[in-house]
KETI-805589 format. One record per residue (C-alpha): residue in one letter; x negated, y, z negated. Coordinates in steps of 0.2 Angstrom, whole numbers, padded with zeros to 4 digits, always signed. Each point is the difference from the previous one (the first is absolute). Layout:
<pts>
aXYZ/...
</pts>
This chain:
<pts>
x-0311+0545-0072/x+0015-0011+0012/x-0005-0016+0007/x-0002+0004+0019/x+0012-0008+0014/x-0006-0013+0011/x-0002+0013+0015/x-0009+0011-0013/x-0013-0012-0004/x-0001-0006+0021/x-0004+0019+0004/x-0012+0002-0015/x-0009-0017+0007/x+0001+0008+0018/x-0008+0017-0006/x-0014-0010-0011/x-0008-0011+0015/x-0012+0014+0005/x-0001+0006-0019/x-0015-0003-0013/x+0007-0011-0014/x-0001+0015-0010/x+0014+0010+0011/x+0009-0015-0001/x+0003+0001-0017/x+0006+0017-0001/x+0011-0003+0017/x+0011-0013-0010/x+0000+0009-0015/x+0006+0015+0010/x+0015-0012+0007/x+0005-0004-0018/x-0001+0018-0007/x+0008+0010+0013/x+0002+0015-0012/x-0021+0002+0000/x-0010+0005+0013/x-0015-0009+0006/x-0012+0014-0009/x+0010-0003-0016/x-0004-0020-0001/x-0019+0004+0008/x-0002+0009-0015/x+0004-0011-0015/x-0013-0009-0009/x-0003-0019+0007/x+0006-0006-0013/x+0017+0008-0001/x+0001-0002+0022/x-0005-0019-0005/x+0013-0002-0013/x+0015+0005+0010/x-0007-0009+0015/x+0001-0016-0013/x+0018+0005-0004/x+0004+0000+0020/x-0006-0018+0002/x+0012-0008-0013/x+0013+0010+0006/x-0003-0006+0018/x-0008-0019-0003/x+0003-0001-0019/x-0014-0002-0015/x-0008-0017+0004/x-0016+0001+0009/x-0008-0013+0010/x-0018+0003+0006/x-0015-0011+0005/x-0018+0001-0007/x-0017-0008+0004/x-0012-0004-0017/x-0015+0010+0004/x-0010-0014-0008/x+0005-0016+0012/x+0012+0007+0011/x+0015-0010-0004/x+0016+0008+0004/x+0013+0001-0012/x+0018+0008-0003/x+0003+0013-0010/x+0017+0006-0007/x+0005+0014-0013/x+0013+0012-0001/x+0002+0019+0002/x-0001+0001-0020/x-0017-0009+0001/x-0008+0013+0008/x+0011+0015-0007/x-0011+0012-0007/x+0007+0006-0021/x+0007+0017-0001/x+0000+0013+0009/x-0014+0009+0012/x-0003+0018-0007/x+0001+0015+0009/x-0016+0000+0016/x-0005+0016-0007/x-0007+0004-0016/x-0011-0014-0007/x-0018+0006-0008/x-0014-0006-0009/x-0013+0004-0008/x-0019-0008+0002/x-0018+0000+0000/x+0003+0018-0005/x+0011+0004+0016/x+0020+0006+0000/x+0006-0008+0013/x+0022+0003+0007/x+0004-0012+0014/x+0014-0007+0007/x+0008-0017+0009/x-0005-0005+0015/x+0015-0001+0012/x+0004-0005+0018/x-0008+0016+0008/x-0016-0002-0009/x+0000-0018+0007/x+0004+0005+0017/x-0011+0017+0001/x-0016-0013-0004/x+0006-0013+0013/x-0015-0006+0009/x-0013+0001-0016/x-0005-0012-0011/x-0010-0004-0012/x-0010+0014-0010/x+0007+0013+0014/x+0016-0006-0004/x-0001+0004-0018/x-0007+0015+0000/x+0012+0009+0011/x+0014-0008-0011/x-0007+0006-0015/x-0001+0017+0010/x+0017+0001+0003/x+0009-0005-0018/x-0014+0012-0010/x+0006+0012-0005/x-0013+0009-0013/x-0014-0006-0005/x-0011+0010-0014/x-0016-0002-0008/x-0007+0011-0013/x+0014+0013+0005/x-0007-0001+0020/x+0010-0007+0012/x-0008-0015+0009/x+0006-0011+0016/x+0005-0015+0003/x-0018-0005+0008/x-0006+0007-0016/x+0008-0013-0012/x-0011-0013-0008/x+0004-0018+0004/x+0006-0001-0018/x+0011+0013+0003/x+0008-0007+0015/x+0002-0018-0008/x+0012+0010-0013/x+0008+0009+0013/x+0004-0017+0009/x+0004-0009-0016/x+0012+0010-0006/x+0007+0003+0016/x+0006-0019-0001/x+0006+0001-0018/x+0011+0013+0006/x+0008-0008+0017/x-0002-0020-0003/x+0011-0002+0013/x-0011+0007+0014/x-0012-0015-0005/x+0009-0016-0002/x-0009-0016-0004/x+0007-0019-0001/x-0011-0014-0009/x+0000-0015+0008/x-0008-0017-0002/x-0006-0013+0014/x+0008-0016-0005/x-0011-0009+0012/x-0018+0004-0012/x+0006+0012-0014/x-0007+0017+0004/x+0009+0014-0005/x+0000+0019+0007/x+0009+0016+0003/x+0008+0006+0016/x+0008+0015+0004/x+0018+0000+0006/x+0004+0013+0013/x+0019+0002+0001/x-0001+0013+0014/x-0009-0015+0011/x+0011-0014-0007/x+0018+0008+0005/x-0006+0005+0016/x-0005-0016+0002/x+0015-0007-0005/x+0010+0015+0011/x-0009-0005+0016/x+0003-0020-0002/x+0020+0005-0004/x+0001+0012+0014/x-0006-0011+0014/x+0011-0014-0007/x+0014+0013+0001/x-0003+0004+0018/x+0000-0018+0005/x+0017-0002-0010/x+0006+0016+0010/x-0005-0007+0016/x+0009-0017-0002/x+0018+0009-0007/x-0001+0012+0015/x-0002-0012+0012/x+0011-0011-0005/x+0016+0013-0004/x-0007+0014+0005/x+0002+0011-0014/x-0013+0016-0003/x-0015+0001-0012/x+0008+0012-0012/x+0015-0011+0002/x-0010-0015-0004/x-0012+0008-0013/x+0016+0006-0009/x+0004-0017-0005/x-0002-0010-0015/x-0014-0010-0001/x+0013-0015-0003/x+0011+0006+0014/x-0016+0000+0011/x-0004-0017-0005/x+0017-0009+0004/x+0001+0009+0018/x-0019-0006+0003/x+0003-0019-0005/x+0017+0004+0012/x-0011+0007+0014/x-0013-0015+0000/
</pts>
């Protein structure tokens, strides 16, 4: 995976305004993996899409995070930092395919849930949602030698399914404890890198364009001319232009 150039990450940026945030995250991984296709990163578990979407940010902004919160107890905002290591799930994600179990007297083989499923049930939530996930990463499911369906699954069932589905891929469900220094209350939220870098993508790109504008009218240089240069160079011929 390279570290796309300025231009790269402006076009990506571009492409992604009318995009869900899901297609936003495979658009800039697609500019840093130029050897995959677009199907090929749709159809890696989330974990695995999540990880290297995690490896893109420091390469681009570095591994310290800065984020805000609110306490869901009394509101108070506070600041929250960590680093990329922090929310870096241990080991390695296995393979999407071939995970099973076996429970409540049914053989289940499942696997991952990937980008694809996520975008095939856009639109659904809830109990829909779920059920035409688990629709798409069953692959068996047997009971007393008869093969059963997804619709057919005891709640029990379903619970494993889900729980070991996070055991496998702990990336695709990261989570960051935090404590309210304002009353004490502790919780869990979930950190959504795939949100946070484009976040982070859209604030740099606009200040980029403005940085563009200012150097072009002042020496009248090109984008790609102007996007080509350091960040340092950049800087000096801004505090020269103002």
């Amino acid at each position: 995976m390279r570290s796309p150039t300025a231009l790269n990450i402006l076009e990506v940026w571009e492409l992604g305004q009318t995009r869900s945030p899901l297609d936003r995250a495979l658009l800039v991984l697609t500019a840093a993996s130029p050897d995959e296709s677009w199907e090929d990163l749709a159809a890696l578990p989330i974990g695995q899409r999540d990880a290297r979407l995690l490896t893109l940010r420091e390469q681009l902004f570095g591994p310290e995070f800065v984020s805000q919160a609110s306490c869901p107890k009394c509101g108070s905002r506070l600041e929250v930092s960590f680093t990329a290591d922090d929310v870096r799930a241990r080991g390695e994600t296995p393979p999407g395919n071939g995970l099973s179990l076996c429970a409540a007297g049914h053989e289940i083989e499942f696997r991952l849930p990937t980008s694809l499923d996520l975008l095939s049930i856009a639109g659904r939530t809830g109990d829909a949602a779920e059920q035409a996930l688990l629709d798409r990463c069953l692959l068996k499911a047997h009971r007393d030698g008869e093969e059963t369906t997804a619709a057919g699954l005891p709640a029990e069932v379903v619970d494993e399914i889900i729980t070991r589905m996070s055991e496998a891929d702990p990336q695709a469900d990261t989570r960051t404890s935090l404590t309210c220094v304002a009353c004490g209350h502790r919780w869990d939220t979930v950190f959504d890198i795939s949100q946070f870098l484009w976040a982070e993508i859209d604030s740099w790109a606009l200040r980029a364009l403005r940085e563009v504008h200012l150097l072009a009218s002042a020496y009248g240089w090109s984008e790609s001319e102007i996007l080509r240069l350091s960040p340092l160079r950049r800087h000096f011929y801004l505090q020269c232009a103002s």
